[in-house]
C-alpha positions as a Python dict, from the first residue, in 0.01 Angstrom:
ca = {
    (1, 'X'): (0, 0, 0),
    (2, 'X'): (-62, -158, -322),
    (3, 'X'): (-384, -43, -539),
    (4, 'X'): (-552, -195, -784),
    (5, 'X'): (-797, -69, -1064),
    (6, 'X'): (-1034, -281, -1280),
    (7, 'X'): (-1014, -186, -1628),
    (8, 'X'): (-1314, -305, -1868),
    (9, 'X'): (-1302, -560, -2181),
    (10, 'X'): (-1518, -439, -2425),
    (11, 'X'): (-1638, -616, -2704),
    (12, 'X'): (-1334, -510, -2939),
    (13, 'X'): (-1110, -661, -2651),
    (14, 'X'): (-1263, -968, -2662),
    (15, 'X'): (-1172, -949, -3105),
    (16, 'X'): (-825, -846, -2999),
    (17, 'X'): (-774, -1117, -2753),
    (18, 'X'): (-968, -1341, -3079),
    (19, 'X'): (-715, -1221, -3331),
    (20, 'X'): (-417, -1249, -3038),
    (21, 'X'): (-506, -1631, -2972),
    (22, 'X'): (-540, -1696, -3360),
    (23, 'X'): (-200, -1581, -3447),
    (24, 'X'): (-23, -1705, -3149),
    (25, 'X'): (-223, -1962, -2943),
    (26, 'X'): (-306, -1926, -2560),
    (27, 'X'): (71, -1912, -2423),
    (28, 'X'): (109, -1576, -2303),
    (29, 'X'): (-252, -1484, -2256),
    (30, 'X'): (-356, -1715, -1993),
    (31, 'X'): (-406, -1446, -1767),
    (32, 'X'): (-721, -1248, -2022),
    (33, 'X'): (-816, -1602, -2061),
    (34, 'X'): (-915, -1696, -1698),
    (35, 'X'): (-1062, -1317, -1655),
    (36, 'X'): (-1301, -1462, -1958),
    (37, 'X'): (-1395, -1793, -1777),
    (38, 'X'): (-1436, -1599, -1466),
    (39, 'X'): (-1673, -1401, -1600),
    (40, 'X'): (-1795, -1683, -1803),
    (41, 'X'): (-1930, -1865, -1482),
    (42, 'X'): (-2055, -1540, -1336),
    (43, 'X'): (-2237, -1524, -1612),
    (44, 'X'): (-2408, -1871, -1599),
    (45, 'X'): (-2298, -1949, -1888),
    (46, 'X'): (-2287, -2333, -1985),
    (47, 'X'): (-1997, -2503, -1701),
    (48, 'X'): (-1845, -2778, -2035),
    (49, 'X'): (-1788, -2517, -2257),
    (50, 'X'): (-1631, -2260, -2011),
    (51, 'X'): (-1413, -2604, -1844),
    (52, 'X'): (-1280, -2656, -2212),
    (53, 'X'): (-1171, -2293, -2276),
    (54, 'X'): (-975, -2301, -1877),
    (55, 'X'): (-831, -2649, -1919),
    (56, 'X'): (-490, -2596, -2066),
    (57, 'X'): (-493, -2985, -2095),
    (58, 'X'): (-736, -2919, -2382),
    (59, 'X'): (-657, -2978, -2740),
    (60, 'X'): (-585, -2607, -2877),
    (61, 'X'): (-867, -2614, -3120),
    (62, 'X'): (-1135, -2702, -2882),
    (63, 'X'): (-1042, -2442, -2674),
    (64, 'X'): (-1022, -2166, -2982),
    (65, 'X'): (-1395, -2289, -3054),
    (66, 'X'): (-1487, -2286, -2666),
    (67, 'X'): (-1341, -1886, -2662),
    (68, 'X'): (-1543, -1835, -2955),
    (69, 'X'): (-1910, -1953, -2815),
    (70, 'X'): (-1803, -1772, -2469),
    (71, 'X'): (-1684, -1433, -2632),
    (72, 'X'): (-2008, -1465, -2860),
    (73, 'X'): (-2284, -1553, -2544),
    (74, 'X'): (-2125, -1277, -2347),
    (75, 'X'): (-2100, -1020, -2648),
    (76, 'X'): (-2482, -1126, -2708),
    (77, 'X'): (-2540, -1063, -2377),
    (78, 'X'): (-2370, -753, -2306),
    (79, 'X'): (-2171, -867, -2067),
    (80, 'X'): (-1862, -624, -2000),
    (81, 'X'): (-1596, -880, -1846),
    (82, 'X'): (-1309, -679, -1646),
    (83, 'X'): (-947, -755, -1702),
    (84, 'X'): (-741, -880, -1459),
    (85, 'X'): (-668, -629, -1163),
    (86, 'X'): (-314, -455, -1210),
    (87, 'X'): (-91, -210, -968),
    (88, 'X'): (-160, 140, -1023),
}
């Protein structure tokens, strides 16, 4: 039987993931990425901007600026996005 737990992605996650993306770009990190946009949409927040940070077709500076608006509006809004759901 395989578990799974839901961690939580607090505010300083969302800087980590920041500073992670900065120094290395999105390869690698996809995974915290589409947890974001996930909760992105949940959240209502505005569909372009959240399709720019998903679309790995995207040039790599408009999607650093589209995680930046997304990690701000859900920061602002005290939104607490969970990380992707890992065996326990």
């Amino acid at each position: 039987m395989l578990l799974r737990t839901i961690d939580v992605m607090s505010t300083s996650d969302l800087t980590d993931l920041a500073w992670d993306l900065a120094s290395d770009g999105f390869a690698g990190r996809e995974a915290a990425v589409r947890q974001v946009v996930r909760t992105a949409r949940a959240n209502g927040l505005p569909a372009t901007l959240v399709t720019v940070l998903e679309d790995a077709r995207q040039p790599e500076v408009a999607r650093f600026r589209a995680f930046g608006r997304v990690a701000v509006l859900l920061s602002s809004a005290g939104v607490r996005p969970s990380v992707f759901p890992h065996a326990a």
